[in-house]
C-alpha positions as CSV (number, residue, x, y, z in Angstrom):
1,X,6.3,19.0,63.9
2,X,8.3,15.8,62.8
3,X,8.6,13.5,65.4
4,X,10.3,10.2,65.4
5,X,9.7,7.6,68.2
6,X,11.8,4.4,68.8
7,X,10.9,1.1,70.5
8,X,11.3,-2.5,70.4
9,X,15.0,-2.4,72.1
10,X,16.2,-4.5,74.7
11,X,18.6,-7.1,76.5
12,X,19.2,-10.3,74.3
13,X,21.2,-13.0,74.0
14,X,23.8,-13.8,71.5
15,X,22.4,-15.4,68.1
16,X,18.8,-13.9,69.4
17,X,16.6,-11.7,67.9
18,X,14.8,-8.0,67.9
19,X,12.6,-6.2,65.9
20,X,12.9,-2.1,66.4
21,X,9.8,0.3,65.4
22,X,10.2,3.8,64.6
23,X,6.6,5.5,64.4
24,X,7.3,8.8,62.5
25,X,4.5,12.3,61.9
26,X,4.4,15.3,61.1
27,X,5.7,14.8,57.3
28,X,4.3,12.6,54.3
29,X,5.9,9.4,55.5
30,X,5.4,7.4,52.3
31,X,7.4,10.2,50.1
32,X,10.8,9.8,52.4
33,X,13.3,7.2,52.7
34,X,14.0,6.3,56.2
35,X,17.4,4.9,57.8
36,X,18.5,3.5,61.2
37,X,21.6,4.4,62.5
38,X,23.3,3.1,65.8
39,X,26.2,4.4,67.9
40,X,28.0,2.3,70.2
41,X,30.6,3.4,73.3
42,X,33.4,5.0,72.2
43,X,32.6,4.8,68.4
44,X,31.3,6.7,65.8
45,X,27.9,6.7,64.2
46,X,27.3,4.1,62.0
47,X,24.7,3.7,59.0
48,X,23.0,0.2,59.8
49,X,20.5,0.3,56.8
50,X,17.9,2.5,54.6
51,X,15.0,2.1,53.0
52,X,13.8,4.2,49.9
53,X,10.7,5.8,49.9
54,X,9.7,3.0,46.3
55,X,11.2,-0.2,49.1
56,X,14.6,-0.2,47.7
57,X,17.1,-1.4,50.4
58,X,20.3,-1.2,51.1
59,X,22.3,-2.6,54.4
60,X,25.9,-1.9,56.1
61,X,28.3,-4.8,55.5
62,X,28.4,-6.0,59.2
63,X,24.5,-6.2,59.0
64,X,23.9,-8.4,55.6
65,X,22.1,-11.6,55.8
66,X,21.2,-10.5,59.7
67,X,18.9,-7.3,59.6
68,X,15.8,-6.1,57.4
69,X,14.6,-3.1,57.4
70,X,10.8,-2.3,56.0
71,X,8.2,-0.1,56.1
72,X,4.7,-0.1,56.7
73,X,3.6,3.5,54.9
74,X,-0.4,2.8,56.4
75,X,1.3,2.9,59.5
76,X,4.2,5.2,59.1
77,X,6.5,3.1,60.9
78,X,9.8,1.8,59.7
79,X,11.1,-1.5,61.2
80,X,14.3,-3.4,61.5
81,X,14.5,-6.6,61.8
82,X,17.9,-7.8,63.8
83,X,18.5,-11.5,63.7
84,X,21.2,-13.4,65.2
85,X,22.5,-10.4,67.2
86,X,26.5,-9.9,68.0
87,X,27.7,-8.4,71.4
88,X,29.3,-5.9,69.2
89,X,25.7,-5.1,67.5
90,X,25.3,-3.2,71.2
91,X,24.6,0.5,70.6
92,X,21.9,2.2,70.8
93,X,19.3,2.8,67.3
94,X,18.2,5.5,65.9
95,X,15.7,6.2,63.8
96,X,16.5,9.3,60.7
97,X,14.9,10.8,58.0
98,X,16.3,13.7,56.4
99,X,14.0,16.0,54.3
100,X,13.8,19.1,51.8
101,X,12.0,22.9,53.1
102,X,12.3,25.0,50.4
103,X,15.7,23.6,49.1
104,X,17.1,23.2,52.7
105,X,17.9,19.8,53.5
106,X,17.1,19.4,57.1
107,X,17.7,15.7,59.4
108,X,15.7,14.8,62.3
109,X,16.2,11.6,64.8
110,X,14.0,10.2,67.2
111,X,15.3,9.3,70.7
112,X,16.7,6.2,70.0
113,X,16.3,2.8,71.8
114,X,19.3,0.7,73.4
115,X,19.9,-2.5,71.7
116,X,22.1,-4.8,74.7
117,X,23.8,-8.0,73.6
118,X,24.9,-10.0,76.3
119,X,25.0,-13.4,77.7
């Protein structure tokens, strides 16, 4: 079965760092594009980036310049790459793929890891 498992979050400091891992199995990792998505207290979920499954990018206006995602298909594991983290980047991550049975169009998340911004 698909399984998606996050790590890597944390407490951290204003203008610090994190890198998040998502190890995924139980599909073909390498044919998928992969996405992290964080929710925070009392808002919605929010798109922080995607990867395709060729390495094309693309990243939420809030997080431009300050996270990268990437993907290690030898591995299947996605990362993302936070750099100088904002108390309002506090949420926790999650890690998504979405893929195709037989023309159904199914999404599956891992557990997600808590991301803390604080001084």
């Amino acid at each position: 079965q698909v399984q998606l498992v996050e790590s890597g979050g944390g407490l951290v400091q204003p203008g610090g760092s994190l890198r998040l891992s998502c190890a995924a199995s139980g599909f073909t990792f390498s044919n998928y594009a992969m996405s992290w998505y964080r929710l925070a207290p009392g808002k919605e979920r929010e798109l922080v980036a995607t990867i395709t499954s060729g390495g094309s990018t693309y990243y939420a206006d809030s997080q431009k310049g300050r996270f990268t995602i990437s993907r290690d298909n030898a591995k299947n594991t996605v990362y993302l790459q936070m750099n100088s983290l904002k108390p309002e980047d506090t949420a926790v991550y999650y890690c998504n793929v979405d893929l195709n049975h037989a023309g159904v169009l199914s999404s599956y998340w891992g557990q997600g890891t808590q991301v803390t911004v604080s001084s």
